[in-house]
C-alpha positions in Angstrom: 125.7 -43.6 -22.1 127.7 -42.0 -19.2 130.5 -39.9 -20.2 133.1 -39.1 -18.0 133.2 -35.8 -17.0 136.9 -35.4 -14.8 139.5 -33.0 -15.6 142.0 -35.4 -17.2 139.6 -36.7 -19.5 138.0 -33.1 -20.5 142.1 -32.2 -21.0 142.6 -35.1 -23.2 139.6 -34.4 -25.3 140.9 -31.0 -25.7 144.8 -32.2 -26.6 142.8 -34.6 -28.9 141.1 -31.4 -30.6 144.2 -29.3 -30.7 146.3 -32.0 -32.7 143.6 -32.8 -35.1 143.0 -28.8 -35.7 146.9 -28.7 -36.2 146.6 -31.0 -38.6 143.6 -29.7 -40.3 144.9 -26.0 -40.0 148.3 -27.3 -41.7 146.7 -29.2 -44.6 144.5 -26.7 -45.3 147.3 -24.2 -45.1 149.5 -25.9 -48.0 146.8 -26.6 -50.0 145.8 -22.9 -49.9 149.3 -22.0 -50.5 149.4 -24.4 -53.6 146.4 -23.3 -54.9 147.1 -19.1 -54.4 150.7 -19.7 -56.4 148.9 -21.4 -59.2 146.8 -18.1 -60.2 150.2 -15.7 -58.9 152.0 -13.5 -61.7 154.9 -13.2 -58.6 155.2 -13.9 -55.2 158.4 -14.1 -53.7 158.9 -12.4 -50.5 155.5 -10.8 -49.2 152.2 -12.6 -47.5 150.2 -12.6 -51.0 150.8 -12.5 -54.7 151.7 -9.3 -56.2 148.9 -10.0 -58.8 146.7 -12.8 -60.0 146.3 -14.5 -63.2 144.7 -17.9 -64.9 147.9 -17.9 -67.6 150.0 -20.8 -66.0 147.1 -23.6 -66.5 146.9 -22.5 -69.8 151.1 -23.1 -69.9 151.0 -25.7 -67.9 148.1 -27.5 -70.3 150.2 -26.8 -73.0 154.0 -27.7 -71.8 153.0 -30.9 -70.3 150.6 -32.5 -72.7 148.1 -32.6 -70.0 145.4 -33.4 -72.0 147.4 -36.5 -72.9 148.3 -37.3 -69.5 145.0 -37.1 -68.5 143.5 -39.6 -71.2 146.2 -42.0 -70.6 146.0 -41.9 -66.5 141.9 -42.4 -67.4 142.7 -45.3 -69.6 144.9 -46.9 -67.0 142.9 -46.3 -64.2 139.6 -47.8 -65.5 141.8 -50.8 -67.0 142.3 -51.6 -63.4 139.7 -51.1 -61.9 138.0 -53.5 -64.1 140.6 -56.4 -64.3 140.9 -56.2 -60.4 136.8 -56.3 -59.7 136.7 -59.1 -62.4 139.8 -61.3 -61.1 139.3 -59.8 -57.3 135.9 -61.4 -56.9 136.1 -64.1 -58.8 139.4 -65.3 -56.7 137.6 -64.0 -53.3 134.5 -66.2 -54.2 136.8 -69.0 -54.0 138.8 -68.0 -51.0 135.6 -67.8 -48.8 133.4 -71.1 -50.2 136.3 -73.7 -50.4 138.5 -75.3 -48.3 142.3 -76.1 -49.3 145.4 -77.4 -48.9 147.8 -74.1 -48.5 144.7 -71.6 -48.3 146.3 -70.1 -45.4 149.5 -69.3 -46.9 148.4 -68.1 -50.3 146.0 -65.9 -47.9 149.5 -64.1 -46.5 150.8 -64.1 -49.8 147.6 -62.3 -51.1 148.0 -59.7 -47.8 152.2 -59.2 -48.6 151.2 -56.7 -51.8 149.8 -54.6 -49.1 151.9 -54.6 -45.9 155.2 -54.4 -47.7 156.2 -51.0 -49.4 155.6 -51.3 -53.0 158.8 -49.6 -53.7 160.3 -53.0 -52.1 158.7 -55.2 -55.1 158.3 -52.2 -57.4 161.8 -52.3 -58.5 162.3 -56.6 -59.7 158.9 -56.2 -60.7 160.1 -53.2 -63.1 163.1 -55.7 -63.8 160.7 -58.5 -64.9 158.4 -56.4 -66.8 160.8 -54.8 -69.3 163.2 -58.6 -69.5 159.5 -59.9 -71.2 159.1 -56.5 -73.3 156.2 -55.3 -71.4 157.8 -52.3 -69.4 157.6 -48.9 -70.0 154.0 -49.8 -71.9 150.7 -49.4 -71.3 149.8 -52.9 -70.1 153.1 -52.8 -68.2 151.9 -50.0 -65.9 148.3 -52.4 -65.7 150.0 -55.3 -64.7 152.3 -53.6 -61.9 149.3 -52.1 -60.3 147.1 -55.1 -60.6 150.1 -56.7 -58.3 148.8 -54.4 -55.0 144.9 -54.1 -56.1 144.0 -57.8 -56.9 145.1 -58.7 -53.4 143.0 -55.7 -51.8 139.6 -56.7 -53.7 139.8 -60.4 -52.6 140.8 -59.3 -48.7 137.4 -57.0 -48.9 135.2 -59.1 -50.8 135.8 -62.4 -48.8 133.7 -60.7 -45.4 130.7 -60.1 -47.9 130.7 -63.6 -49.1 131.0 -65.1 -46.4 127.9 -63.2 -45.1 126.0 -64.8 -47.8 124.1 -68.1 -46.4 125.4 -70.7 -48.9 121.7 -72.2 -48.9 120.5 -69.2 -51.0 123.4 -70.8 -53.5 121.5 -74.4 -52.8 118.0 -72.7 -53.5 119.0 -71.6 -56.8 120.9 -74.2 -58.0 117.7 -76.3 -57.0 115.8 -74.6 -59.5 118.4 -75.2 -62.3 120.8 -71.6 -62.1 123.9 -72.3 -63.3 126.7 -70.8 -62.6 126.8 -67.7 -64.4 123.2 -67.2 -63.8 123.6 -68.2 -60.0 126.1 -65.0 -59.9 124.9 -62.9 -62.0 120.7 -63.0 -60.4 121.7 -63.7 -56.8 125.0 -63.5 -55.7 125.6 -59.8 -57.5 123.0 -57.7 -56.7 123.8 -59.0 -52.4 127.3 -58.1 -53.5 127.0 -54.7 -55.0 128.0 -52.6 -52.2 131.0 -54.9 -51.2 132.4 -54.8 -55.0 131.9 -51.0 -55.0 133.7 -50.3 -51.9 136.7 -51.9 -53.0 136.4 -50.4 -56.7 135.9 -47.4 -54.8 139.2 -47.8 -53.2 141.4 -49.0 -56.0 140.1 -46.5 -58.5 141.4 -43.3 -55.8 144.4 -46.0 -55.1 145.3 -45.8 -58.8 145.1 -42.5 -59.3 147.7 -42.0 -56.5 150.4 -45.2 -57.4 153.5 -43.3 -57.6 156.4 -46.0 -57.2 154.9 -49.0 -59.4 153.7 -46.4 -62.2 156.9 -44.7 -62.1 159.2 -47.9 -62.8 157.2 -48.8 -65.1 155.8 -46.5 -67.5 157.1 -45.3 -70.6 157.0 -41.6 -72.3 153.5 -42.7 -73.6 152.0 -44.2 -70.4 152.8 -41.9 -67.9 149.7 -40.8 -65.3 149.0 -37.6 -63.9 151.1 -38.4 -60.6 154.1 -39.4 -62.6 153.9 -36.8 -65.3 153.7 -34.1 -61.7 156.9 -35.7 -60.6 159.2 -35.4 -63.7 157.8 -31.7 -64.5 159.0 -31.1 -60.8 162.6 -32.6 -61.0 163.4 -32.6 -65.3 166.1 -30.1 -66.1 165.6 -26.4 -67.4 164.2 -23.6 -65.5 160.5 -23.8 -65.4 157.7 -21.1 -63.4 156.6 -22.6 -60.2 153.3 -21.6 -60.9 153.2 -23.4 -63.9 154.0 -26.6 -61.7 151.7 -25.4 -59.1 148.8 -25.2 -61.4 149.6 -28.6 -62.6 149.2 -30.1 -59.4 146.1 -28.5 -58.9 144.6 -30.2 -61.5 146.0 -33.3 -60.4 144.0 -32.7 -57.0 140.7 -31.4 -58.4 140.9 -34.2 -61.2 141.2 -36.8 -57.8 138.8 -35.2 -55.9 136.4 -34.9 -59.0 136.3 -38.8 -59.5 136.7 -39.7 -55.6 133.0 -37.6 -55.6 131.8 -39.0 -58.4 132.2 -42.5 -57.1 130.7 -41.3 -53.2 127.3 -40.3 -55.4 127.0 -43.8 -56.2 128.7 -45.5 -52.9 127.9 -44.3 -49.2 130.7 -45.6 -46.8 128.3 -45.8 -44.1 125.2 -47.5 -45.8 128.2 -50.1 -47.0 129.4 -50.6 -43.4 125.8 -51.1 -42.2 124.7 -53.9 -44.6 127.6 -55.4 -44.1 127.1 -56.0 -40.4 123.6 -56.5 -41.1 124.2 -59.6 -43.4 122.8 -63.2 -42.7 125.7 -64.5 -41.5 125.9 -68.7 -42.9 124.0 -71.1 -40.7 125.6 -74.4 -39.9 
């Protein structure tokens, strides 16, 4: 490999490196902030807290029924991820082993969920939901996030399929697997690592939904994002480090499961079977 060693490419590496530290000095920098007011007893007006204490997760546990919040944004979350792996694959099997009429356009109406802003669809979505009784409910709240996630399993499932040589499909059929069978002892364990990159993906995707979650959940079905958001704007005078320490939990409780879910998926090993697949013979 011969790198190029002149003087405007050693200065763009080096812009390259200064943006990307700006960036990293800056996130760091408001996360640090974020994290210093949660444990503050008062900082207004000098470089660090005047003293520190653990008192406003213990108000902020108690003000806005986190352990509630949290239970309900787990519930919804593991709803989702389930119904989209199960409908996601199932449709994305489809998509990549038959041919027809209108695949291609059902294909950009599968990709629309993704490229258009949900708050564009959010809101006649919200409008549909409640007209048929289901907004502001638990399965309302499932359904509107199954609109973007669905779509994104199926559009990363259908490269892994189509990986598969559909004579391993002949094979077993050959010796009398059946369909449920044929995917459960064959096709499954080839598609493990596509199914838990995309679950991967719609579970820390969930967690984060702001707009659809907010149109439609109810009192009783708000997540942790949602729940952060009306603490932040509801009336009355309320401690910003009881807010602050509320968002910190909201960032450890997404970090927490986005590690838990890299213990059992490796981005890289998942990027490297895929390109590594037997790709269908003709």
């Amino acid at each position: 490999m011969i790198r190029d060693t002149s003087v405007g490419a050693k200065l763009w590496i080096t812009a390259i490196w200064v943006v990307v530290g700006f960036f990293v000095l800056n996130l760091l920098a408001m996360i640090a902030t974020v994290l210093l007011s949660s444990f503050s007893t008062r900082w207004l007006g000098t470089w660090l807290p005047v003293g520190l204490t653990t008192k406003w997760y213990g108000t902020a546990w108690r003000e806005f029924q986190l352990a509630q919040v949290l239970i309900v944004t787990f519930q919804i979350v593991f709803t989702v991820v389930v119904l989209s792996g199960v409908l996601g694959v199932t449709a994305a099997y489809a998509m990549a082993r038959r041919e027809f009429w209108g695949k291609r356009v059902l294909m950009l109406l599968f990709l629309l969920p993704l490229l258009v802003p949900p708050i564009t669809y959010g809101i006649p979505l919200a409008t549909v939901l409640y007209q048929s009784g289901t907004g502001g409910t638990f399965w309302g709240v499932v359904l509107a996030n199954l609109v973007p996630t669905v779509p994104f399993v199926i559009l990363v499932m259908i490269p892994f399929i189509e990986q598969i040589d559909p004579k391993v499909e002949a094979a077993a059929r050959v010796f009398g697997a059946g369909t449920f069978r044929l995917f459960i002892h064959v096709l499954l364990p080839m598609l493990i690592p596509g199914i838990l990159a995309s679950l991967l993906l719609v579970l820390v995707r969930t967690v984060a939904m702001f707009e659809l979650t907010f149109l439609t959940a109810g009192p009783s079905s708000q997540t942790l994002v949602v729940a952060l958001y009306y603490s932040v704007f509801a009336s009355g005078v309320r401690a910003v480090q009881s807010i602050d320490a509320m968002a910190v939990i909201y960032m450890v409780t997404t970090l927490v499961w986005l590690l838990l879910a890299l213990r059992f998926v490796n981005p890289t090993q998942i990027v490297g079977r895929a390109r590594t697949a037997p790709a269908p013979q003709s």
